[in-house]
GUPANU-612525 format. One record per residue (C-alpha): residue in three letters; x, y, z. Coordinates in steps of 0.02 Angstrom, whole numbers, plus 32768, in hexadecimal, padded with zeros to 4 digits. Example, Ala and Ser with C-alpha at 12.3 -4.5 7.8 and 13.67 -1.06 7.14 Angstrom:
<sites>
ALA82677F1F8186/SER82AC7FCB8165/
</sites>
This chain:
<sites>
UNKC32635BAFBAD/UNKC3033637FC1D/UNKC2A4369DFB7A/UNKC25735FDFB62/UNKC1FD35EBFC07/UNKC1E236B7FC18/UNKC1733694FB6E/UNKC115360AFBB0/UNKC0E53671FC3D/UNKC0AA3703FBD4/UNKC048368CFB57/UNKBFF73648FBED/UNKBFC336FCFC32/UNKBF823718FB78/UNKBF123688FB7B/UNKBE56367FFBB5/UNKBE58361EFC75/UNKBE363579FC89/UNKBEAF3548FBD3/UNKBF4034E4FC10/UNKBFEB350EFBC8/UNKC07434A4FBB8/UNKC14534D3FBD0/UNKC1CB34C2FB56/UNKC27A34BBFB63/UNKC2823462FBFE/UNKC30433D6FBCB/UNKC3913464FBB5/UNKC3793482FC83/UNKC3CD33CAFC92/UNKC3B63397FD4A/UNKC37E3431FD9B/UNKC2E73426FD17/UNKC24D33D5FD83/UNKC2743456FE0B/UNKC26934EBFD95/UNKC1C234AEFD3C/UNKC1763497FDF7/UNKC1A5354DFE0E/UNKC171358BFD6C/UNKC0CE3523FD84/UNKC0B2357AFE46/UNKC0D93623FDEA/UNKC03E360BFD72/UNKC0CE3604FCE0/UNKC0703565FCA0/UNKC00B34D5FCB9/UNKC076344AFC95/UNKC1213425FC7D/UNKC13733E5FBC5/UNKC1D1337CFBCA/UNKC1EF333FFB02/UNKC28D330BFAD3/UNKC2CB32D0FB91/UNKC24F3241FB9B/UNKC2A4320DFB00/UNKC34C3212FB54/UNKC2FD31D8FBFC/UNKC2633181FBF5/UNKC23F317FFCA3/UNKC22D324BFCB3/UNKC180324FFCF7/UNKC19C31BDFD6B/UNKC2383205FDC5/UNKC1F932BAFDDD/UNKC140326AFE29/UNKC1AA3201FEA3/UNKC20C329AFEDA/UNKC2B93252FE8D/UNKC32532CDFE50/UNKC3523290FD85/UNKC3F7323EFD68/UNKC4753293FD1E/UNKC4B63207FCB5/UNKC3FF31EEFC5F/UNKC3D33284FC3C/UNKC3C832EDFB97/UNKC471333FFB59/UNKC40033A5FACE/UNKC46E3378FA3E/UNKC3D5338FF9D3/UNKC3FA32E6F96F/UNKC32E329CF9A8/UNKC2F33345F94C/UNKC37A330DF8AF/UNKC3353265F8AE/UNKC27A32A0F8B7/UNKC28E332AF847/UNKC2CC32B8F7CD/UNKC2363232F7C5/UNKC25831C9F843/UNKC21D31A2F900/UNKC28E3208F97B/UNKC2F831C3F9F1/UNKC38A31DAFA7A/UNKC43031C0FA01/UNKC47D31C3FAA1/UNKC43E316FFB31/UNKC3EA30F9FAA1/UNKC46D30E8FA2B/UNKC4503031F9FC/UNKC3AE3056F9BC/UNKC3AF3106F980/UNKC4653125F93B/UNKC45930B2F8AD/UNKC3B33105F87F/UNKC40B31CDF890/UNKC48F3187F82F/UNKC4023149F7AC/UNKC38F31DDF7B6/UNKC4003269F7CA/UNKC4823237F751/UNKC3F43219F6D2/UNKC3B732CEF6F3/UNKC46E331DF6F3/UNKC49232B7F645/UNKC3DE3303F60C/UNKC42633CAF630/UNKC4BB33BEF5E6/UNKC46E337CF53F/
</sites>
């Protein structure tokens, strides 16, 4: 992560002024996330905070960190990758985990498709 964020920073210095640059990576800081970006964002690292797959675990990101609430633990992305499987594979990305009714039956239908598709 920490190469990750130390990249972002150097695109940004690399860039002409006034073009906003976005983070990656973020969802693999868990918890302590929003209070890195903020300080990576202070630092001139970047513009904004890109959060991708942990609004797909936890919808509610954005709201928390504007209110000041620090994310739940229980909510938040565990980066097993399985949105990226899904998406990578044709269909819409979601949590597997903290969605499971929804988006397990459509890894299991996506990604076992795919997998089937390799080994052939």
């Amino acid at each position: 992560v920490e190469r990750m964020l130390t990249g972002i920073a150097e695109v940004s210095k690399a860039v002409p002024d006034g073009i906003p640059v976005i983070s990656s990576g973020l969802s693999y800081l868990g918890g302590v996330s929003s209070h890195v970006a903020a300080a990576c964002i202070e630092a001139g690292w970047y513009t904004f905070a890109g959060y991708g797959r942990e609004v797909l675990a936890y919808p509610d990101t954005a709201k928390t960190i504007c209110r000041g609430e620090e994310l739940p633990a229980d909510r938040l992305c565990i980066t097993c990758s399985k949105c990226t499987e899904i998406m990578r594979a044709g269909g819409t990305p979601g949590c597997v985990i903290r969605d499971g009714e929804v988006y397990l039956p459509l890894y299991k239908q996506y990604v076992t498709k795919t997998r089937q598709e390799v080994t052939v």
